[in-house]
C-alpha positions as CSV (number, residue, x, y, z in Angstrom):
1,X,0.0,0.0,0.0
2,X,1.1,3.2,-0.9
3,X,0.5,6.7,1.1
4,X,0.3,10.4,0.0
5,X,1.4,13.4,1.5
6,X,1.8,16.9,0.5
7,X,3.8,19.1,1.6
8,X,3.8,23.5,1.6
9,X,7.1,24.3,2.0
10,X,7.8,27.9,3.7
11,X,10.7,29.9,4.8
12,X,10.4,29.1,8.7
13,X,8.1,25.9,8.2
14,X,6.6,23.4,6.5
15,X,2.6,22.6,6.0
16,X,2.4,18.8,5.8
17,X,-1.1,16.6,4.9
18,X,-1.4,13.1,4.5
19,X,-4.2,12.5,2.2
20,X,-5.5,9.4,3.9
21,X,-8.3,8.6,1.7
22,X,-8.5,10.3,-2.1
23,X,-12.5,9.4,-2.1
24,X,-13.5,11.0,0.9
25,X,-10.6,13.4,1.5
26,X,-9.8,12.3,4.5
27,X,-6.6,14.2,5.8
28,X,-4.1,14.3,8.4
29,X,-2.1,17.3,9.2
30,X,0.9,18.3,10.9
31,X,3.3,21.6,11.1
32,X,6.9,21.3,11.6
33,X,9.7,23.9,11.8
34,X,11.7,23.9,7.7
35,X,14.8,23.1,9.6
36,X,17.0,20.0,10.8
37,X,15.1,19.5,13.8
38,X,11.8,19.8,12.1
39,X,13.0,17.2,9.3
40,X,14.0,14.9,12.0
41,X,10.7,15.4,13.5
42,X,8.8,14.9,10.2
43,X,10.4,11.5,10.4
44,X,9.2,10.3,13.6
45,X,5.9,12.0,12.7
46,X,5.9,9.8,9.4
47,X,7.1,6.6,11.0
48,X,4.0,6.7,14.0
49,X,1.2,7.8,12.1
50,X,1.6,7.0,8.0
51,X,3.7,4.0,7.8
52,X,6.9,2.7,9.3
53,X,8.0,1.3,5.9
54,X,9.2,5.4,4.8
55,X,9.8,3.6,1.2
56,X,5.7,3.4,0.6
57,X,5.2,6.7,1.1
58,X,4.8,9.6,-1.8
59,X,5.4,13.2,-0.6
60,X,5.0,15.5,-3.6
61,X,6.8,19.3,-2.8
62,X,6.3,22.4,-5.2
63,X,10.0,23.8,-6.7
64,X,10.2,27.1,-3.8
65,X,13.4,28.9,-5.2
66,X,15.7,27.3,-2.4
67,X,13.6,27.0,0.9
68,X,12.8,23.0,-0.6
69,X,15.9,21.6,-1.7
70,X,17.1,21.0,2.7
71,X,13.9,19.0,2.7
72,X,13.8,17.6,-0.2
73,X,17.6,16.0,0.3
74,X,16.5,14.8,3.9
75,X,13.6,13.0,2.6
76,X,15.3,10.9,-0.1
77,X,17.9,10.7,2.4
78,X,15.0,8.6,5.0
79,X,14.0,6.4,2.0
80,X,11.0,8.8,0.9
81,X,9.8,8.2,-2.7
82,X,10.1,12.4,-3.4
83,X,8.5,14.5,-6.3
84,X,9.8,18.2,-6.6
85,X,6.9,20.0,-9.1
86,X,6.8,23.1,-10.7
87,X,4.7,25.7,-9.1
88,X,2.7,26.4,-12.5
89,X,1.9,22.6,-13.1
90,X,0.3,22.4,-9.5
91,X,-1.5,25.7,-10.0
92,X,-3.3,25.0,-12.8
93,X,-4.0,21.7,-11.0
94,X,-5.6,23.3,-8.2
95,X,-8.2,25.4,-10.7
96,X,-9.0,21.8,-12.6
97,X,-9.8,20.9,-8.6
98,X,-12.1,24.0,-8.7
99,X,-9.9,25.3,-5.3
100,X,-10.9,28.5,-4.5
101,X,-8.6,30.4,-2.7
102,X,-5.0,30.0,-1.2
103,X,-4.1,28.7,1.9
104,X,-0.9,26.9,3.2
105,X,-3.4,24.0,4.1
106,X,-5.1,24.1,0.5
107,X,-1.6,24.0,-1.2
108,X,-0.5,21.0,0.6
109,X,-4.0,19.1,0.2
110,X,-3.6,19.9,-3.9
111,X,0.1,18.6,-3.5
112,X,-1.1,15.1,-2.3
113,X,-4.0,15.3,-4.7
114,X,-1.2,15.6,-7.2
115,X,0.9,12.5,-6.2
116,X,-1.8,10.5,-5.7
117,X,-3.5,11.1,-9.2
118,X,-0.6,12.1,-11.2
119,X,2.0,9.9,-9.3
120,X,4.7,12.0,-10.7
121,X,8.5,11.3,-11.8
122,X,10.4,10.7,-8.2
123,X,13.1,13.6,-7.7
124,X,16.3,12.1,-7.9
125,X,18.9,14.8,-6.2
126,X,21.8,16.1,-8.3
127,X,25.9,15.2,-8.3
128,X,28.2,17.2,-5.5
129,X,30.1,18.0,-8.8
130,X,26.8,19.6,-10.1
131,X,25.6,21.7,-7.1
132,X,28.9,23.0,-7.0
133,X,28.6,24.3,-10.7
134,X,25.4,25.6,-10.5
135,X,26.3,27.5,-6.9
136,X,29.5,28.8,-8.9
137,X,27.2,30.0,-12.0
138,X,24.6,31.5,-9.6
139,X,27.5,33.3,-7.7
140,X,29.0,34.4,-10.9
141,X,25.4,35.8,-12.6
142,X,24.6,37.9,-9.1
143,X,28.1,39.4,-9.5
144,X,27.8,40.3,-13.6
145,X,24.4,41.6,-12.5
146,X,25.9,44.1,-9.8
147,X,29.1,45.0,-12.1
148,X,26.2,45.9,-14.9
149,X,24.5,48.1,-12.4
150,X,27.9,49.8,-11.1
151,X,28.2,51.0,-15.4
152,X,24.6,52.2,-15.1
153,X,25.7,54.1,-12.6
154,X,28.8,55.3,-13.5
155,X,27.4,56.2,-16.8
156,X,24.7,58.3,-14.6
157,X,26.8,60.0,-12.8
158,X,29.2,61.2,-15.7
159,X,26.0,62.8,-17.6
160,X,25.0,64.0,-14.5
161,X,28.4,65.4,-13.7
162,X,28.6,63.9,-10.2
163,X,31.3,64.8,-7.6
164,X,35.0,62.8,-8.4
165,X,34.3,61.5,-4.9
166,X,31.0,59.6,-5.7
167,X,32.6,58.5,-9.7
168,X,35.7,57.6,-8.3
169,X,33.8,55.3,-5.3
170,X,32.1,53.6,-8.4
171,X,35.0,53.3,-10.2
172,X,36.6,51.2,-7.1
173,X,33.3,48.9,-6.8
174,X,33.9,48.5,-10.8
175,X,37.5,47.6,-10.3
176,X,36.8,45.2,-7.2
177,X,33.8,43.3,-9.0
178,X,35.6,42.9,-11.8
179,X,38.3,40.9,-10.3
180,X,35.6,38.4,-8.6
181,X,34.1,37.9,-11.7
182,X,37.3,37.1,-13.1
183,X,37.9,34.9,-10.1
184,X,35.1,33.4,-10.1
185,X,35.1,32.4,-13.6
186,X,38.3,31.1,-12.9
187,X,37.1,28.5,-10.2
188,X,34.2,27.5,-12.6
189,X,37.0,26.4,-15.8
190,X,38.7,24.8,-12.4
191,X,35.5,22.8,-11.2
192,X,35.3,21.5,-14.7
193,X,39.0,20.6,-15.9
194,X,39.2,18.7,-12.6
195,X,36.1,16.5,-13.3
196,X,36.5,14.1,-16.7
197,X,32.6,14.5,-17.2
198,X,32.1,17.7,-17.4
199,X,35.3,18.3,-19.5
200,X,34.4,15.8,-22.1
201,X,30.3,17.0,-22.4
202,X,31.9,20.6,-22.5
203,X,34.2,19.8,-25.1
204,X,31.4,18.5,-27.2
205,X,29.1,21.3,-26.5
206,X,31.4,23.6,-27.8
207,X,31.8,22.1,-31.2
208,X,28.6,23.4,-31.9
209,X,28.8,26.7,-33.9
210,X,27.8,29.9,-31.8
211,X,28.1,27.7,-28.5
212,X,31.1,29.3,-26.4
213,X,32.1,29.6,-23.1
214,X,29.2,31.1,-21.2
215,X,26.5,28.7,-23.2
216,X,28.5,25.3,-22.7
217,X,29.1,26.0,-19.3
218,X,25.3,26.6,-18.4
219,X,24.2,23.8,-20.7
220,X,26.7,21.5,-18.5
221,X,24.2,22.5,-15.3
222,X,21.3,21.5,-16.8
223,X,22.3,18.5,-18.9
224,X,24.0,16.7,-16.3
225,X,20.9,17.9,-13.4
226,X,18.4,15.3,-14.7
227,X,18.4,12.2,-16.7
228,X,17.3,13.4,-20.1
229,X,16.1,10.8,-22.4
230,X,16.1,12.6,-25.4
231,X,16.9,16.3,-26.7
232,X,12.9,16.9,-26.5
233,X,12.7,16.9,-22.6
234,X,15.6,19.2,-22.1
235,X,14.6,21.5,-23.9
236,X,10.5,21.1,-22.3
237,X,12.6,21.0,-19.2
238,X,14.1,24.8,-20.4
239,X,11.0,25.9,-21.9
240,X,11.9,26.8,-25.4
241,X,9.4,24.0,-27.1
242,X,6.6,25.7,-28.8
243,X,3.1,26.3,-27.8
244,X,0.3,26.0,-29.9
245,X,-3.4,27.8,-29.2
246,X,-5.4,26.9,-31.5
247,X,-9.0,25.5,-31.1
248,X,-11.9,25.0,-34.8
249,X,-11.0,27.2,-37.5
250,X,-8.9,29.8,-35.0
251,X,-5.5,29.6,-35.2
252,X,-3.5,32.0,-32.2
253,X,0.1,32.7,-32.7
254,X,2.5,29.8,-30.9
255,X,4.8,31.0,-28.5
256,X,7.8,29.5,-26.2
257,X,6.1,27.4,-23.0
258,X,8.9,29.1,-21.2
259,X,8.8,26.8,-18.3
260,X,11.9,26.7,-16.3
261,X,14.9,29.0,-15.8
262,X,14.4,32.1,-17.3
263,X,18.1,32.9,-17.4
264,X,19.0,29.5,-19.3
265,X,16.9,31.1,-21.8
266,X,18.3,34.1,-22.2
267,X,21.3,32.9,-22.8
268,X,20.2,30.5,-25.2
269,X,18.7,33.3,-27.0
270,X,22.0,34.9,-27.6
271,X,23.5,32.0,-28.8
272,X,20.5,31.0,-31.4
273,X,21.3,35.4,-32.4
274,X,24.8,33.9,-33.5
275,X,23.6,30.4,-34.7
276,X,21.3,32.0,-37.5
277,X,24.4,33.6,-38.7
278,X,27.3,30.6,-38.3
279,X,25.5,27.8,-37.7
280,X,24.8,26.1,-41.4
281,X,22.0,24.1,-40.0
282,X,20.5,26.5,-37.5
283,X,20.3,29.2,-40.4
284,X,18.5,26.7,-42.9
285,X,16.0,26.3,-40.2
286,X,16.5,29.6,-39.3
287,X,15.2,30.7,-43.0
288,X,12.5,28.3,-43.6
289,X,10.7,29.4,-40.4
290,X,10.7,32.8,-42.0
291,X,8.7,31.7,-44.9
């Protein structure tokens, strides 16, 4: 026998229901702290009242930026079968429910709904090799992000003619940024000469016309996060497959399901910019989607 939980996962706690009964909705509920203790507690909670047997039991948690992934790791960790969801695939589950209104006890009675009708793919969590590339790439995107902004400024200040003081203290955060992007960038070829994978994939990826250094290096994070099948699901998994709306005789215009990471896109977008141009099969395509 298999059990269903849901979980609403929180900055300082987590909103857990065990969905006793999918007929007649019969629920259990208990509130624990989102922290080590609270995990631990989950367990005990999980091992007197669901089942002892941890390895029968679904717990289905939305994607929450990064407040999930502690609990996520502890629960695979107790032998939990674990599905991480996006947050758009569990809303639009909740309004085929007909739930009205949003409550942390709603959200994790339309988690276990989810698992227990759905019975989603089980999370599997990601290499040490992996999490430290994607911490090193989100470190090294927060840190282009504040060099951009010191430029805006700078640039600002010049047409604004600022005092030297304030142009040369914005000259100084340009200068010290500038190194730790260096730096950083540094530690991420590092990370990936040092591990055989990732150096062959990335050689590989980059003898694709317009993919470089910034592309291959993102594409190693999310090629090697999940176990793609086929080409397909990565890029569903990224968002860029089209989306038709079309319904009789109307035809709407198809667009990008942009699920996923936004910035994975973006620099994807760059690249395709490029690919049109030196990429002989990405400019035939390229041309005959113009027509």
């Amino acid at each position: 026998m298999n059990y269903d939980i849901g979980i609403d996962v929180a900055k300082d706690k987590i909103d857990c229901l065990w969905l006793k009964d999918i007929t007649s909705l019969k629920i259990k509920t208990k509130v624990l702290p989102n922290s080590a203790q609270g995990f631990q507690q989950l367990k005990l909670w999980l091992e007197k009242h669901v089942c002892t047997e941890l390895s029968h039991i679904y717990i289905c948690l939305e994607a929450t930026g990064v407040y999930h992934e502690a609990l996520a790791y502890a629960l695979f960790k107790m032998g939990v079968k674990v599905s991480v969801i996006n947050p758009a695939f569990i809303r639009n589950f909740a309004k085929g429910l007909g739930v009205r209104g949003k409550t942390d006890k709603k959200d994790s009675m339309v988690l276990a709904r989810y698992s227990a009708l759905i019975r989603p793919r089980l999370w599997q969590p990601e290499t040490e090799d992996i999490r430290i590339l994607k911490a090193l790439l989100s470190r090294l995107t927060g840190l282009e992000n504040d060099l951009q902004r010191e430029h805006n400024r700078l640039e600002k200040a010049d047409v604004s003619q600022a005092s030297k003081t304030v142009i040369e203290s914005i000259e100084l955060m340009i200068e010290q940024l500038s190194k730790e992007v260096n730096r950083i960038k540094k530690l991420i070829d590092n990370h990936i000469e040092q591990n055989p994978k990732l150096k062959k994939d990335r050689s590989i990826l980059k003898t694709i016309p317009a993919v470089g250094e910034v592309l291959s290096r993102e594409m190693l994070s999310v090629l090697n996060s999940r176990d793609f099948e086929k080409a397909s699901q990565a890029a569903a998994f990224v968002g860029v497959v089209p989306k038709l709306w079309e319904s009789g005789k109307m035809k709407g215009r198809t667009t990008l399901c942009k699920n996923g990471p936004g910035r994975i896109r973006a620099v994807l977008y760059m690249a395709a910019i490029v690919a049109t141009k030196y990429n002989p099969d990405i400019k035939i395509q390229y041309e005959r989607l113009l027509k």
